[in-house]
NUTI-984609 format. One record per residue (C-alpha): residue in one letter; y, x, z. Coordinates in pm, 1 decimal. Layout:
! residues N
{r = a | py = Y | px = X | pz = Z} $
...
//
This chain:
! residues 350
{r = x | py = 588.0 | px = 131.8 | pz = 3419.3} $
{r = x | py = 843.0 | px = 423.4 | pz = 3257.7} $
{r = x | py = 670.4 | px = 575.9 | pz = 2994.2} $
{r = x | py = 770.4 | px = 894.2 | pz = 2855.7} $
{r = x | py = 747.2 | px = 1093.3 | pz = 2531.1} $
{r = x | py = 603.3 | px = 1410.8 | pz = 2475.9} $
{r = x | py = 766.3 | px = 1494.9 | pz = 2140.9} $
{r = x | py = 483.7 | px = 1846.0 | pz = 2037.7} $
{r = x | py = 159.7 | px = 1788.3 | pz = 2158.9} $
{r = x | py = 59.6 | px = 2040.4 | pz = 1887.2} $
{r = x | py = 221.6 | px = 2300.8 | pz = 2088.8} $
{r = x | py = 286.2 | px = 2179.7 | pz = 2428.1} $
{r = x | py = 32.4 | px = 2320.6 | pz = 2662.8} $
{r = x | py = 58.9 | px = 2006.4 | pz = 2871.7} $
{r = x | py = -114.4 | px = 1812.5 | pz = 2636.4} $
{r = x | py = -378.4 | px = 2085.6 | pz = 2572.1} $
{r = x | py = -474.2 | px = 2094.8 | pz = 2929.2} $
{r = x | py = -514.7 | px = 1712.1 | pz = 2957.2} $
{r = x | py = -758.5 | px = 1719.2 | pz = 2641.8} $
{r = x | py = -936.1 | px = 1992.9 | pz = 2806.2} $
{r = x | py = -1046.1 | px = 1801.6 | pz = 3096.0} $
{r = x | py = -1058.8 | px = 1423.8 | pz = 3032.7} $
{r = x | py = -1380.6 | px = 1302.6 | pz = 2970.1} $
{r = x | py = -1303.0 | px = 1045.7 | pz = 2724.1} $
{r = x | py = -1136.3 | px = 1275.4 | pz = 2537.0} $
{r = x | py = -1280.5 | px = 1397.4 | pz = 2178.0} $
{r = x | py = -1194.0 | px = 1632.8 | pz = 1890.9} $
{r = x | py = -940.6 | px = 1376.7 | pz = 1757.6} $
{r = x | py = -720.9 | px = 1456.5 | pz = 2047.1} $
{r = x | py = -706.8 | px = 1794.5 | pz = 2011.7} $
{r = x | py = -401.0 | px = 1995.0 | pz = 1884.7} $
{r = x | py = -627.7 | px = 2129.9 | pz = 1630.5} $
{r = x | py = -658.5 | px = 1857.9 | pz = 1463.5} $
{r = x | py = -309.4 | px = 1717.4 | pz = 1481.6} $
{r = x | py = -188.2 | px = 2038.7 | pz = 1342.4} $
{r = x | py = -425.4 | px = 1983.2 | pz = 1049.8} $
{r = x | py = -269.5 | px = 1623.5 | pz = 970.8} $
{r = x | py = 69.8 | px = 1716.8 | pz = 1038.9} $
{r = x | py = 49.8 | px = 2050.4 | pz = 799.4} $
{r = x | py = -164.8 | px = 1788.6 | pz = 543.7} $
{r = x | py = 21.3 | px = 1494.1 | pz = 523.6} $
{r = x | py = 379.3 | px = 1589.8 | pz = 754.5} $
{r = x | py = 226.8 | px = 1327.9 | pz = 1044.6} $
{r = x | py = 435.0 | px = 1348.9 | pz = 1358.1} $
{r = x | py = 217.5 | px = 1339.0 | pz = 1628.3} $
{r = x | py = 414.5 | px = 1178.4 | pz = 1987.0} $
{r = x | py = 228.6 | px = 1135.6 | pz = 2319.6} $
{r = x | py = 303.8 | px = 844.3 | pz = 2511.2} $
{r = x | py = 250.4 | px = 922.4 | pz = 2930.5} $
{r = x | py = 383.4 | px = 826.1 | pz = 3257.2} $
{r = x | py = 422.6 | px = 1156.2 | pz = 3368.7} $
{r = x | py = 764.3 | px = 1281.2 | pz = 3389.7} $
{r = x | py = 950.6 | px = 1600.6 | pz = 3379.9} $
{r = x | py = 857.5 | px = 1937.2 | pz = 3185.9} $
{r = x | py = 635.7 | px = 2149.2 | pz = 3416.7} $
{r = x | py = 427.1 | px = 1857.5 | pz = 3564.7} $
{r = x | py = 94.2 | px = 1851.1 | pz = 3498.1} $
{r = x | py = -11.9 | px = 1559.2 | pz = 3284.9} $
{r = x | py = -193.1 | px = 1220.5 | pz = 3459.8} $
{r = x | py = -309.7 | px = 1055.1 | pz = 3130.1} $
{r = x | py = -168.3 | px = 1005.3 | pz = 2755.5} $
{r = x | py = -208.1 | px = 823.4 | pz = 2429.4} $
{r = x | py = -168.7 | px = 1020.5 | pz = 2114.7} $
{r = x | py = -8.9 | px = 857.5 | pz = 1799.3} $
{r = x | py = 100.4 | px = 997.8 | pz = 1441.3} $
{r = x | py = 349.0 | px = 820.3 | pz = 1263.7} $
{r = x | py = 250.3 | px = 725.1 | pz = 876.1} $
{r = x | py = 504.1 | px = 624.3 | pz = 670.8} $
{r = x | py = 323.9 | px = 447.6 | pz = 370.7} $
{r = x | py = 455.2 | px = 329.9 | pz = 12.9} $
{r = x | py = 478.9 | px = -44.1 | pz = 180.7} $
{r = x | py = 503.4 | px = -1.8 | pz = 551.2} $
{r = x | py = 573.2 | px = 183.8 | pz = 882.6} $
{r = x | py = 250.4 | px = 222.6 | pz = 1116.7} $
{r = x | py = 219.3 | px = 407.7 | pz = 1412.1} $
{r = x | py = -191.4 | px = 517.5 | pz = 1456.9} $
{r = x | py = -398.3 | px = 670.0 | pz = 1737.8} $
{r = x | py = -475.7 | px = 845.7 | pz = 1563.4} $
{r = x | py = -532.8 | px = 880.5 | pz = 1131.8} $
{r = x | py = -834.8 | px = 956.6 | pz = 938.5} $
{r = x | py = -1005.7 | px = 952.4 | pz = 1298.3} $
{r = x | py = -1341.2 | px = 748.8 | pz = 1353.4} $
{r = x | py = -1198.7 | px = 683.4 | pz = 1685.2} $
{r = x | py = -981.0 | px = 794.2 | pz = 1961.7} $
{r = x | py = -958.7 | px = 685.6 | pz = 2359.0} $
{r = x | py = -657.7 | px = 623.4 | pz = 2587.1} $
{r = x | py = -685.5 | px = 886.4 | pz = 2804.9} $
{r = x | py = -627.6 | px = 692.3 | pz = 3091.2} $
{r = x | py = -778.6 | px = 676.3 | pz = 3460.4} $
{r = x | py = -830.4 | px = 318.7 | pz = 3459.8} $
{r = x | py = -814.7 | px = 80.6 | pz = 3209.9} $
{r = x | py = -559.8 | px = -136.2 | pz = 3378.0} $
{r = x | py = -336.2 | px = 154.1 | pz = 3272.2} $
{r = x | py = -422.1 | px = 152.3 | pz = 2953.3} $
{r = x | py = -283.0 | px = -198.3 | pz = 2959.4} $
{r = x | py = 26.0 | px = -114.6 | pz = 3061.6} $
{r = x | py = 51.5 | px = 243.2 | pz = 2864.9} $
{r = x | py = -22.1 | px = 13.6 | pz = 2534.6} $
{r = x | py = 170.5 | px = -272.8 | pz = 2569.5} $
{r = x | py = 473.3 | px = -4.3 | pz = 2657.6} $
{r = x | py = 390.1 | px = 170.6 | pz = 2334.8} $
{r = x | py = 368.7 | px = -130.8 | pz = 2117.2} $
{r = x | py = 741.1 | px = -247.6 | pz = 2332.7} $
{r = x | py = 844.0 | px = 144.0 | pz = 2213.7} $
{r = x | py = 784.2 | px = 120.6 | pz = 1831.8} $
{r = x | py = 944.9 | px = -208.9 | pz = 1819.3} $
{r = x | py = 1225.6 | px = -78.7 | pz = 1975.8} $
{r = x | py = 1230.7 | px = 251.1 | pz = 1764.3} $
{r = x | py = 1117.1 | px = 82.8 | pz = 1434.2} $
{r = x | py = 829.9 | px = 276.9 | pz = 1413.8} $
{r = x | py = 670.6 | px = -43.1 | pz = 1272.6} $
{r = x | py = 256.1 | px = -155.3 | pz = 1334.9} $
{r = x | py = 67.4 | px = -11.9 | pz = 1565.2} $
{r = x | py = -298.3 | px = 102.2 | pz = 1550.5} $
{r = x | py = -545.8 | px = 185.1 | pz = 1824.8} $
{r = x | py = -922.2 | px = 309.2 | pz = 1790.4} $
{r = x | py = -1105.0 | px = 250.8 | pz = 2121.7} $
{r = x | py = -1485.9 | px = 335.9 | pz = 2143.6} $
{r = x | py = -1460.7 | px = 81.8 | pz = 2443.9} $
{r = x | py = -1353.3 | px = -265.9 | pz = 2439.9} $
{r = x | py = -1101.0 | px = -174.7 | pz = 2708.3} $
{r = x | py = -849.5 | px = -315.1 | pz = 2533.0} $
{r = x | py = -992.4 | px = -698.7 | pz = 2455.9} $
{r = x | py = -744.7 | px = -848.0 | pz = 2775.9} $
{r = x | py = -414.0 | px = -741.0 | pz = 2553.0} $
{r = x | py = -640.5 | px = -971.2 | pz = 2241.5} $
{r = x | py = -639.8 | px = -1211.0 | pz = 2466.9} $
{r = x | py = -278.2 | px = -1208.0 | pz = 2588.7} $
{r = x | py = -162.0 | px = -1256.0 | pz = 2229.0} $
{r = x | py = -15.3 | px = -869.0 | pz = 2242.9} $
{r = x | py = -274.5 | px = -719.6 | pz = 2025.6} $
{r = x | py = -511.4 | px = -865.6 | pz = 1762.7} $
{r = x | py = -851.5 | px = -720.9 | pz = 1661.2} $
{r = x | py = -830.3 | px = -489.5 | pz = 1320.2} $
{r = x | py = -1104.4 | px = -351.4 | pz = 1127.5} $
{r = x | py = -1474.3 | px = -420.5 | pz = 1301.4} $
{r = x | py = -1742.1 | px = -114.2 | pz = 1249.6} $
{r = x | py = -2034.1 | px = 6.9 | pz = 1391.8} $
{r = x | py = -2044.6 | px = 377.5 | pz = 1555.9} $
{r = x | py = -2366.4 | px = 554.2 | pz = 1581.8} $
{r = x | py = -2456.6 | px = 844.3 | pz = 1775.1} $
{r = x | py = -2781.7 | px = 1055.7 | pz = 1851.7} $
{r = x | py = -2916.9 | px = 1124.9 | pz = 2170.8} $
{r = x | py = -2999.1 | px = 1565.7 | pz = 2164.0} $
{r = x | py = -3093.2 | px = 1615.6 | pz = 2497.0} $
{r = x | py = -3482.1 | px = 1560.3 | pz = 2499.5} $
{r = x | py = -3663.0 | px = 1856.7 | pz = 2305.8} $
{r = x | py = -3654.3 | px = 1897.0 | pz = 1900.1} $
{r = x | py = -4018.1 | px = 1757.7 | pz = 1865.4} $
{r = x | py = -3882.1 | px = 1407.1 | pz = 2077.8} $
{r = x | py = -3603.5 | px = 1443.3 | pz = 1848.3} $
{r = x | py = -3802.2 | px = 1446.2 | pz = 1513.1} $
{r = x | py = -4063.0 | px = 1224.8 | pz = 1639.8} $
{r = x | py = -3796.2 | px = 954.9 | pz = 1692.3} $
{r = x | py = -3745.1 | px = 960.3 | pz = 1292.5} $
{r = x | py = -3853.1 | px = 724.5 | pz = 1038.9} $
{r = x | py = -4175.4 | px = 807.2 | pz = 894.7} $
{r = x | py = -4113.7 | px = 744.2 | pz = 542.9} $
{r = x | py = -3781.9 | px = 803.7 | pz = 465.0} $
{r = x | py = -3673.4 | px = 1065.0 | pz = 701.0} $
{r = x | py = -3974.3 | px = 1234.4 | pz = 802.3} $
{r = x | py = -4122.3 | px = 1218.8 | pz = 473.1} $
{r = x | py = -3791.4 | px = 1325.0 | pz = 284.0} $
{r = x | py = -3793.7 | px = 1696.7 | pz = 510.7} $
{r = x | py = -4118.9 | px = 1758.3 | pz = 457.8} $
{r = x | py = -4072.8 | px = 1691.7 | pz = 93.2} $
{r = x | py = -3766.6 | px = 1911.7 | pz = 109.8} $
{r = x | py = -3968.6 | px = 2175.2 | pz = 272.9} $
{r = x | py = -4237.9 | px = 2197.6 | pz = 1.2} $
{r = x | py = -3997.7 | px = 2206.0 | pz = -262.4} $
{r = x | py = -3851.3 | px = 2475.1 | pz = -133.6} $
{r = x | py = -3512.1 | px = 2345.7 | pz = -40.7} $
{r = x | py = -3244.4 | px = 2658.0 | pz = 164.0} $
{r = x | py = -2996.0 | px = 2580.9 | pz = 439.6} $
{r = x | py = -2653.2 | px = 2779.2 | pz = 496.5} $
{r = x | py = -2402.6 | px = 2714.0 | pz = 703.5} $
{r = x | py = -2062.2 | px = 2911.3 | pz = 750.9} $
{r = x | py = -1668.2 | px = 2820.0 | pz = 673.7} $
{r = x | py = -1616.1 | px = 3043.9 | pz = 361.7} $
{r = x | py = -1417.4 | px = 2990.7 | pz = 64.1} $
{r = x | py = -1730.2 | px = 2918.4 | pz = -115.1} $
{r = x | py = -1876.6 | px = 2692.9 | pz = 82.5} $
{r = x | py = -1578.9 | px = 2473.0 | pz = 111.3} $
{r = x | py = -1528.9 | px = 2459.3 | pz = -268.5} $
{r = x | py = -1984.4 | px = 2398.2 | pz = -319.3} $
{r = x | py = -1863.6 | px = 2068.8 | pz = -14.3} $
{r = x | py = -1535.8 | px = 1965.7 | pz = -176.1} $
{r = x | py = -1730.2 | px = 1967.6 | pz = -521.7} $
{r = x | py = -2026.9 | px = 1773.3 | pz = -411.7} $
{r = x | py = -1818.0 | px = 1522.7 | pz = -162.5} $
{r = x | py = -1573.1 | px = 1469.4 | pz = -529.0} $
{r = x | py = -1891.0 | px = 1394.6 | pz = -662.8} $
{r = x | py = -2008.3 | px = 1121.9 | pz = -401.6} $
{r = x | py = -1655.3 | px = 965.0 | pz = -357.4} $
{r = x | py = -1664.7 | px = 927.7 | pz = -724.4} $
{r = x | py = -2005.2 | px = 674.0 | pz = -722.8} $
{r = x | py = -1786.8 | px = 508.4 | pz = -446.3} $
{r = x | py = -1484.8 | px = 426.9 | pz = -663.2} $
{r = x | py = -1294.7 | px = 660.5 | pz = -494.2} $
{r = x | py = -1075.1 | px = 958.9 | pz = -487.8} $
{r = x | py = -1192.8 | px = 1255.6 | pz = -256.0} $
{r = x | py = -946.0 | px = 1373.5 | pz = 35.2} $
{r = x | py = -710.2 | px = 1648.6 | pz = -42.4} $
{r = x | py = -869.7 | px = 1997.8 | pz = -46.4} $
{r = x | py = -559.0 | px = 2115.8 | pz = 148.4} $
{r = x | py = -673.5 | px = 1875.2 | pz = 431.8} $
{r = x | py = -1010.8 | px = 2050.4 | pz = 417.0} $
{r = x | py = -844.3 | px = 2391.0 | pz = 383.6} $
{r = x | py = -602.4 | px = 2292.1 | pz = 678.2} $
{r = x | py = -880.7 | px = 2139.1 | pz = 884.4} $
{r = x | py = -1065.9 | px = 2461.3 | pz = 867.6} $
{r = x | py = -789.2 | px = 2711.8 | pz = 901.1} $
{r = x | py = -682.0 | px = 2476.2 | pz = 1238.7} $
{r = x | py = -1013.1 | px = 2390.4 | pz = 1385.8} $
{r = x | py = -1142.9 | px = 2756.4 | pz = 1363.1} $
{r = x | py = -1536.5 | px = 2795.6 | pz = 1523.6} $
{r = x | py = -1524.4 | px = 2467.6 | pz = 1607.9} $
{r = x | py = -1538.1 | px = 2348.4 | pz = 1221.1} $
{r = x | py = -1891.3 | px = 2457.2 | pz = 997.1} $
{r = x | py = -1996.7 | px = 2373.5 | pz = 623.6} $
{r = x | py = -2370.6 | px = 2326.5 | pz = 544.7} $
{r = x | py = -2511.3 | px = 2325.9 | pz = 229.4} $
{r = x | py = -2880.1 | px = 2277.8 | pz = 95.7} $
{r = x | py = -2959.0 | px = 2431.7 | pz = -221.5} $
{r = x | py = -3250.4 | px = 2346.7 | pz = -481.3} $
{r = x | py = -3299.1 | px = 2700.6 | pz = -679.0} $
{r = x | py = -2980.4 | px = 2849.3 | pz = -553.3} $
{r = x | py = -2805.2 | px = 2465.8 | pz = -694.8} $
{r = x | py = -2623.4 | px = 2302.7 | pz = -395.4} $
{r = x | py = -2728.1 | px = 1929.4 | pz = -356.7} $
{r = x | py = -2582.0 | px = 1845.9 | pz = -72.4} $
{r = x | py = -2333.2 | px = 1955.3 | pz = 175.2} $
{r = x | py = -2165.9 | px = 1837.7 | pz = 530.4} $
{r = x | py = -1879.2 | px = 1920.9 | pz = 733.3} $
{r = x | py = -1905.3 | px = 1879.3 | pz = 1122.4} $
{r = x | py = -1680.2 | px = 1943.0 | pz = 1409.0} $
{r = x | py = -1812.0 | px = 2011.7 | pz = 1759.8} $
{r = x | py = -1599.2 | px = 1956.0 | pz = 2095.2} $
{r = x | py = -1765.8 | px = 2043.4 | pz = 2413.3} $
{r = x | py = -2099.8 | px = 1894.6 | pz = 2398.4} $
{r = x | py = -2082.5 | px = 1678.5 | pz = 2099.7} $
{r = x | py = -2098.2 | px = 1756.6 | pz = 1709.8} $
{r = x | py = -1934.9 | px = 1516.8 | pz = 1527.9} $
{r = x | py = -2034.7 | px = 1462.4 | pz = 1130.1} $
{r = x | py = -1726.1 | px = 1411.3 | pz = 971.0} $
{r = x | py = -1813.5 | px = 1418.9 | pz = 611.5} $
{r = x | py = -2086.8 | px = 1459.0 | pz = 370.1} $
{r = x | py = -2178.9 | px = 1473.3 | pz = 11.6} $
{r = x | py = -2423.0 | px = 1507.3 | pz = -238.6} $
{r = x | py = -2584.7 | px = 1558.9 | pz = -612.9} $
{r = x | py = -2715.9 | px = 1175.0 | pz = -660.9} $
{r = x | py = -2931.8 | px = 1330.1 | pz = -983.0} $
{r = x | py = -3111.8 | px = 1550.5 | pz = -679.5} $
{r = x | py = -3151.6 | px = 1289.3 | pz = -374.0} $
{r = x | py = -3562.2 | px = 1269.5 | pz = -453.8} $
{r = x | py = -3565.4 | px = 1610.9 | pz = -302.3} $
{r = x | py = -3464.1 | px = 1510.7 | pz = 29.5} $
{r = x | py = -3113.9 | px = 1738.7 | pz = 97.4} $
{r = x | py = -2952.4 | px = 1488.5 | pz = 308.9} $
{r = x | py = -3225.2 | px = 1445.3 | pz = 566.6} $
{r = x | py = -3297.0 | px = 1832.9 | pz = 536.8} $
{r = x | py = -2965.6 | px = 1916.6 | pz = 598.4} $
{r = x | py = -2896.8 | px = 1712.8 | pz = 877.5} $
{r = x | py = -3256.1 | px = 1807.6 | pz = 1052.0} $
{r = x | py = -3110.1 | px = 2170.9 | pz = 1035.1} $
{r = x | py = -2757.1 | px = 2050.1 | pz = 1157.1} $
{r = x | py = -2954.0 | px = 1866.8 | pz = 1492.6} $
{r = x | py = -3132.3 | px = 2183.9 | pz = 1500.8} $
{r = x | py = -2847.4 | px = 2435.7 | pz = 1495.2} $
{r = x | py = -2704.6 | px = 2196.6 | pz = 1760.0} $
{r = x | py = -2940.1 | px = 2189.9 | pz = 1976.2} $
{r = x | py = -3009.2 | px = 2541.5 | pz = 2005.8} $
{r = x | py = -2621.1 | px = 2593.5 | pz = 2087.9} $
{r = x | py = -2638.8 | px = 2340.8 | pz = 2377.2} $
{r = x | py = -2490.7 | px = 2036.2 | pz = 2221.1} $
{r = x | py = -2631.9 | px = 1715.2 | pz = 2391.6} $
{r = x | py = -2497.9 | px = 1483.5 | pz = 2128.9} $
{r = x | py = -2484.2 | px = 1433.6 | pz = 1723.6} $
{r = x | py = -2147.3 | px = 1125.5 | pz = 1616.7} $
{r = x | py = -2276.3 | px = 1014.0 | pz = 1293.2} $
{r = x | py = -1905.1 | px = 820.0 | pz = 1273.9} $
{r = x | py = -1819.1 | px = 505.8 | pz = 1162.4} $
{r = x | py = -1981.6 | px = 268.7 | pz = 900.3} $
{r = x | py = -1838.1 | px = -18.6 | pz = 777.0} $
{r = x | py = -2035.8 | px = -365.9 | pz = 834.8} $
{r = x | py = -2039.8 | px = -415.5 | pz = 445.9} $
{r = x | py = -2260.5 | px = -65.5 | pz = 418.9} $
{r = x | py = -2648.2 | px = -210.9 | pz = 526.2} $
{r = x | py = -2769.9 | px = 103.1 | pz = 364.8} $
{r = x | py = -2564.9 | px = 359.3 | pz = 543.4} $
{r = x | py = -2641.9 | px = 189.8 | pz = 862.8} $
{r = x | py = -3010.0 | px = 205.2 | pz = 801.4} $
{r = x | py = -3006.0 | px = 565.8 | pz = 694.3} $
{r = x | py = -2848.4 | px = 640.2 | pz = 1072.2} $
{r = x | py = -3100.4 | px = 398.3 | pz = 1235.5} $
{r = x | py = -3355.9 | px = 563.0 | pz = 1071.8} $
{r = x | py = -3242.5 | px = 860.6 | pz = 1257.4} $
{r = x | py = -3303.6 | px = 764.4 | pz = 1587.7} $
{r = x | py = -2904.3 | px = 666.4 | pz = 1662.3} $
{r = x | py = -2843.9 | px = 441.6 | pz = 1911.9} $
{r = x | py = -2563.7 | px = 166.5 | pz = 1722.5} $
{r = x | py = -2255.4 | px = 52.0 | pz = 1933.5} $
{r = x | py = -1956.0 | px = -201.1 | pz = 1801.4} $
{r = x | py = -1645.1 | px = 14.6 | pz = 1740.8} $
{r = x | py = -1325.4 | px = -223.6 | pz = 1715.5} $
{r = x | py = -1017.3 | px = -137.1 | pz = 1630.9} $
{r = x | py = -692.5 | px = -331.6 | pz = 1742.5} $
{r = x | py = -328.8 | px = -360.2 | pz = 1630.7} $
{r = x | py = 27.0 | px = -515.3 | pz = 1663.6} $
{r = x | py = 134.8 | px = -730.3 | pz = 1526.3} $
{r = x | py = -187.3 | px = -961.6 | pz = 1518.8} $
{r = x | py = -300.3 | px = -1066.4 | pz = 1167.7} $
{r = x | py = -338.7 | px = -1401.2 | pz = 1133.4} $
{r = x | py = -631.5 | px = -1601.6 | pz = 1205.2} $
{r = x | py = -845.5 | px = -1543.7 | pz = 882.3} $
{r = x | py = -598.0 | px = -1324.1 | pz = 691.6} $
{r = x | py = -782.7 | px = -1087.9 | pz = 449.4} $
{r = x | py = -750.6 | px = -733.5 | pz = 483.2} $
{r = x | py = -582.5 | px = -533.2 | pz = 211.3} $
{r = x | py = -791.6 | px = -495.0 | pz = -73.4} $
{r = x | py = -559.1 | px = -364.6 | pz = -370.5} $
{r = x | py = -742.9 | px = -2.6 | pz = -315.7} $
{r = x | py = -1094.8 | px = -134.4 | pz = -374.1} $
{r = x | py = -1011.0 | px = -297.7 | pz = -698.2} $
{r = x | py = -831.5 | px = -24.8 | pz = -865.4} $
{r = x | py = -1113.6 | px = 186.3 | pz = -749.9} $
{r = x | py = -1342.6 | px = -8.3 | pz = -897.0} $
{r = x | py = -1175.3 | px = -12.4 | pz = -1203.8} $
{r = x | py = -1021.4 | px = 310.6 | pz = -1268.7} $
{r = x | py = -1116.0 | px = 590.3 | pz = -978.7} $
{r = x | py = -1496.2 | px = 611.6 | pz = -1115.9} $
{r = x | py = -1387.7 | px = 705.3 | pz = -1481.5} $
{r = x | py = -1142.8 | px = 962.8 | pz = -1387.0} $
{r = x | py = -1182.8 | px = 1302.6 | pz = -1486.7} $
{r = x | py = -1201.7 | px = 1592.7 | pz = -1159.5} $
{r = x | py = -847.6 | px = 1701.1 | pz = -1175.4} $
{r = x | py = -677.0 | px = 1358.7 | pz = -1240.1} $
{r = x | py = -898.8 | px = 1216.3 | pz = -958.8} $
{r = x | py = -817.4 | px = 1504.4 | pz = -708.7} $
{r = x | py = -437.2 | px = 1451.1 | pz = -798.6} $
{r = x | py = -505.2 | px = 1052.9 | pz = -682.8} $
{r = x | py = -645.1 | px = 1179.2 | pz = -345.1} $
{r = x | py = -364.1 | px = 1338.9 | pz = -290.8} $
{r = x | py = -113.8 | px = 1131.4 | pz = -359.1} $
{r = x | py = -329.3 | px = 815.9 | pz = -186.6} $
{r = x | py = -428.3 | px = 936.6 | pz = 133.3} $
{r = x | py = -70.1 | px = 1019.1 | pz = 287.1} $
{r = x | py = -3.5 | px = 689.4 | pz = 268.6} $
{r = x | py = -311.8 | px = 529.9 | pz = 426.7} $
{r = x | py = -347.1 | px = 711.9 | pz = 770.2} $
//
């Protein structure tokens, strides 16, 4: 199989048009948000296809951005996304597309390679010794289709139904837009969340980008207590699904429900625009609690497996050096020096 490169998927139309009407594809494929990692962190985005030529239209492709960290070279389909298909008519091409890709950044010294199934399409590479199995998550999404009441019905009682009707006596207000103000109330409130974490938030210029790229398909929410945000979200949609991306919120507030209030108005603005399906993204197996919270929502859990060249070894520990200066120093940073960590962090990490 000849694979070739398509060197601008940001601009090429090509690669618009094949986003447009694959169905595995999601809103980590589109140019939108390439052009938002690309203005963020300078990621050069490459398509890998077999489709030759300029003015052919395109059979299939796998996206990649290259990262170019303080310690290595990676090549990832794609960064900072929960997850991101071949798009690919058959899996047994996807075989061959990835092993040529891996052969490709060998040969180009792109360095490791990282790819982000939803699917387990790729476990017969595992198996063939040209891939090994990376980081291990679980991805939960939400079923919108039947009506609102099915929808809230299929809630916890306790801690989700109980925390919007709490919400609701105390009075709690929903906005949603993609103003300056909202994205500084979210940036302020996810800073504030990150920080209980041990970590540093994402840059506000990847916020600003990701807005200023993704356009109407990009909204902020924010609950208020009194007119005092307490917790905010940022969601992309892409054709029928509305992806929650990020969140954060005012731990001093959480009694007063704003989480589950905020996300029973984002399933409601969604479902009144058509959208048949909520992503609730990634969680890592070490976060019980965060999986819960989207169980208790009615989401329906599926294993989400990411795989990479070259292979770990058996029983290698991932990196940890991030979680142990968080731990020590991230949480006791003051806003701007914090911030100014985020930013110089993330580019690196991909």
């Amino acid at each position: 199989m000849s694979l070739h490169f398509l060197a601008d998927p940001i601009h090429d139309p090509r690669w618009r048009d094949l986003v447009d009407r694959h169905p595995s594809a999601s809103v980590f494929h589109t140019p939108a948000w390439l052009d938002a990692l690309q203005r963020t962190y300078g990621y050069q985005p490459v398509v890998a296809t077999t489709t030759g030529g300029t003015m052919e239209e395109m059979e299939n492709g796998i996206v990649a951005c290259r990262v170019r960290g303080w310690l290595t070279r990676r090549l990832v389909s794609v960064p900072f996304a929960d997850h991101c298909d071949p798009l690919v008519s058959d899996s047994g091409g996807s075989d061959e597309m990835v092993s040529g890709l891996v052969a490709t950044s060998r040969v180009r010294g792109w360095g490791a390679v990282e790819f982000r199934p939803r699917d387990a399409s790729l476990d017969p590479l595992v198996l063939r010794g040209e891939l090994g199995q990376g980081g291990t998550y679980c991805l939960h999404r939400l079923d919108l289709r039947p009506d609102l009441q099915a929808v809230f019905r299929r809630f916890h009682r306790s801690s989700i139904q109980g925390a919007i009707r709490r919400a609701e006596r105390e009075g709690l207000t929903y906005e949603r837009g993609s103003s300056n103000e909202l994205l500084t109330t979210f940036f302020r409130l996810l800073r504030m969340t990150r920080r209980r974490h041990g970590l540093p938030p994402q840059p506000m210029a990847w916020f600003r980008n990701l807005r200023d790229s993704m356009g109407a398909r990009l909204a902020l929410h924010v609950a208020r207590h009194q007119g005092h945000p307490i917790a905010a979200m940022l969601t992309l949609s892409f054709r029928d699904t509305v992806v929650h991306k990020y969140g954060g919120s005012d731990a001093v507030h959480h009694n007063l429900g704003g989480m589950p209030f905020l996300l029973w108005h984002v399933i409601q603005d969604a479902h009144a625009q058509g959208f048949t399906e909520l992503d609730l993204g990634r969680s890592d197996l070490d976060q019980p609690g965060l999986i819960t919270f989207k169980e208790h929502l009615g989401a329906m859990a599926t294993p989400l497996t990411y795989y990479e060249h070259p292979a770990r070894r058996q029983g290698t520990p991932r990196p940890s050096w991030m979680r142990r200066l968080a731990g020590q120093v991230f949480a006791r940073l003051p806003d701007s020096a914090l911030d100014l960590a985020g930013r110089l962090i993330y580019k690196h990490l991909g």
